[in-house]
C-alpha positions in Angstrom: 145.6 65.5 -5.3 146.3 67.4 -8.5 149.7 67.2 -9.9 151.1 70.5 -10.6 154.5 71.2 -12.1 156.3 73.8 -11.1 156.2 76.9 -12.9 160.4 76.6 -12.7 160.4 73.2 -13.8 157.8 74.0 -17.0 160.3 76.8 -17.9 163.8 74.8 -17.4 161.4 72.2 -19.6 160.6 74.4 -22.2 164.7 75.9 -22.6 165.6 72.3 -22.9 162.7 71.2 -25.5 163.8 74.4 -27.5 167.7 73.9 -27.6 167.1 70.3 -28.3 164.8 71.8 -31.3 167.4 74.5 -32.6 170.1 71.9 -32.5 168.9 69.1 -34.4 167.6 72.2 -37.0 171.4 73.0 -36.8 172.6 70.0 -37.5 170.1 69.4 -40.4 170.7 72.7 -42.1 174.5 73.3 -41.7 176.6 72.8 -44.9 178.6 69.5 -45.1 182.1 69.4 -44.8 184.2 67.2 -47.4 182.1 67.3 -50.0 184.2 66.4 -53.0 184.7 69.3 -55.7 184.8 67.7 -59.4 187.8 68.7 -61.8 187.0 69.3 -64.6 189.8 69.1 -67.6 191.4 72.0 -69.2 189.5 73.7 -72.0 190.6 72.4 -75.5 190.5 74.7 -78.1 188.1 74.3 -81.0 190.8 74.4 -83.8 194.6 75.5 -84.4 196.2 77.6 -87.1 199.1 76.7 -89.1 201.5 78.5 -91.9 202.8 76.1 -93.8 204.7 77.0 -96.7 208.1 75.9 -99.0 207.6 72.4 -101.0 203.7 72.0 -100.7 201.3 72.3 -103.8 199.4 74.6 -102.1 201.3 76.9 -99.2 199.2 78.5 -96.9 197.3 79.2 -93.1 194.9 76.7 -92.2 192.7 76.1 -89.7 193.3 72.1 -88.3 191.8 70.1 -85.5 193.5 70.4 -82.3 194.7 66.6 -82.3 195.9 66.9 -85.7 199.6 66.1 -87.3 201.9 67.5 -89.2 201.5 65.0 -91.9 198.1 66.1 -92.1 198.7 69.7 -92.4 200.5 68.7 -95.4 198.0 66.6 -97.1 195.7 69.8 -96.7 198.6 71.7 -98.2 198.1 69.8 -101.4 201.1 67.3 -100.5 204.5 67.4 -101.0 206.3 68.6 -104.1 208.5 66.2 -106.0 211.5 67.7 -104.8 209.9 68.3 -100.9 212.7 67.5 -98.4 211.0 66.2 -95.1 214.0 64.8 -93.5 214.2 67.6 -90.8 210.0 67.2 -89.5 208.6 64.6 -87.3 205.1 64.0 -89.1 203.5 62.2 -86.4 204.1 65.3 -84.1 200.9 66.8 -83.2 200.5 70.8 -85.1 200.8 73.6 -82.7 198.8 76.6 -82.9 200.4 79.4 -84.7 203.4 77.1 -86.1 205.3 77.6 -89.0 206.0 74.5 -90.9 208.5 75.0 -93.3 209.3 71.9 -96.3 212.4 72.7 -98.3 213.6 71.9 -101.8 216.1 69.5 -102.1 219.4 71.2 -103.4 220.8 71.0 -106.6 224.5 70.5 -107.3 226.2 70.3 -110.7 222.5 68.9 -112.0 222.0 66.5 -109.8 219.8 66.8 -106.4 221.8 65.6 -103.1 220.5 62.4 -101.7 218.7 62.6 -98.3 221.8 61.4 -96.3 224.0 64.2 -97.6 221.5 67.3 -96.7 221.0 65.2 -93.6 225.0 64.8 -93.2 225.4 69.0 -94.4 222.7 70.3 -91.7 223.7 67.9 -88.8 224.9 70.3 -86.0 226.6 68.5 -83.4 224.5 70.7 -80.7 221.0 69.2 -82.0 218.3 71.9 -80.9 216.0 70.8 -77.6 212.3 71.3 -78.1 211.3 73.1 -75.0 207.6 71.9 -76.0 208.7 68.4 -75.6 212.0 68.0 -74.2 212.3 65.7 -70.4 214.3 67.4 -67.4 217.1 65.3 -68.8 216.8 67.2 -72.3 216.7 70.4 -70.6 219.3 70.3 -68.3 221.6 70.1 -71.0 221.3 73.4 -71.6 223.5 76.1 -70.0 222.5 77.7 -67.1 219.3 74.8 -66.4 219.4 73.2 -63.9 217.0 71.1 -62.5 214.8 73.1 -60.9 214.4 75.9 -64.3 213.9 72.5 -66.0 210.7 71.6 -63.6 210.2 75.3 -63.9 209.8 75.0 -68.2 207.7 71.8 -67.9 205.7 73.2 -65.1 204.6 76.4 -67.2 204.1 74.5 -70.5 201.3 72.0 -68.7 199.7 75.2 -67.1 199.7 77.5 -69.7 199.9 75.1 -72.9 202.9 74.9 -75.3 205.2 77.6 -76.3 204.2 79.1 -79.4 208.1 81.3 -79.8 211.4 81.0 -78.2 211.1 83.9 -76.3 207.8 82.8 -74.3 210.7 81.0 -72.3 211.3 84.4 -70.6 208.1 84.0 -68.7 209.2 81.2 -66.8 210.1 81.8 -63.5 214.1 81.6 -63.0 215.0 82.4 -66.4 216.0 85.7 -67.4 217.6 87.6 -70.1 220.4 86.4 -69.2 219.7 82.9 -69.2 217.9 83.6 -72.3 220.4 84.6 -74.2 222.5 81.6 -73.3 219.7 78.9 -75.0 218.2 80.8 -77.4 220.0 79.4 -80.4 219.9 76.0 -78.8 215.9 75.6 -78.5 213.1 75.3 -80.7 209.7 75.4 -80.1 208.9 72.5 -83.2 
């Protein structure tokens, strides 16, 4: 006797072998999912530019490393003049592109310069200007009209969009308006 398959069975036989086929090809071709995505960091830029001018030896716009300080700026600047006041800068703070860094003349009075403790003592303001480059939620909820949440709102934009270069780039942040402008301006700095 000669075994014959069925003509039905070879067919139901051959649909089976061919799903089987496409589905491991499926399976084998399809995309994974979860692959992980590398972040990569933010883009530094290749150099900044600062203006710095007043007491130097050598005022002027230079172009600095991105990492660099302010006490370097002023070495480029020639150094400090004899009568350079400095009291008012942080050198160790890092130079910000398109900042103005100002060094002042000590004062003369009746022939004598003022010691740094008086010009400290003359220009102390009892409201001390918040750096909105720099300042904590606690710093910036000291101004009027932040709260919280306009505080987040300032740190938030400066991390995604890098520091403020002027005063007014505050505007951009979401929550603060004219308004609210108008209330901090003359009690933040962007230095």
């Amino acid at each position: 006797m000669e075994n014959k398959i069925d003509p039905l069975w070879k067919t139901v036989l051959t649909v089976l072998v061919t799903m089987l086929f496409t589905s491991i090809l499926f399976y084998i071709t399809k995309p994974q999912r979860g692959n992980s995505v590398e972040l990569l960091p933010a883009p530094t830029p290749e150099s900044v530019v600062v203006d710095i001018f007043g007491a130097v030896a050598d005022p002027g716009v230079y172009t600095l490393s991105p990492d660099s300080r302010i006490y370097e700026a002023i070495e480029i600047a020639g150094g400090l003049l004899e009568d350079a006041y400095t009291g008012h800068l942080n050198q160790a703070a890092h130079v910000i592109d398109g900042q103005k860094i100002e060094i002042p003349l000590l004062v003369k009075n009746e022939e004598e310069y003022y010691t740094i403790g008086e010009i400290d003592q003359a220009v102390s303001d009892p409201i001390s200007l918040i750096n909105i480059n720099s300042a904590s939620v606690d710093e910036l909820i000291e101004l009027p009209n932040i709260g919280e949440t306009r505080a987040n709102a300032i740190i938030d934009y400066r991390n995604l969009n890098g520091p403020f270069t002027k005063i007014d780039d505050v505007i951009n942040v979401s929550g603060i308006g004219e308004i609210t402008f108008k209330l901090i301006k003359d009690l933040i700095t962007i230095y």
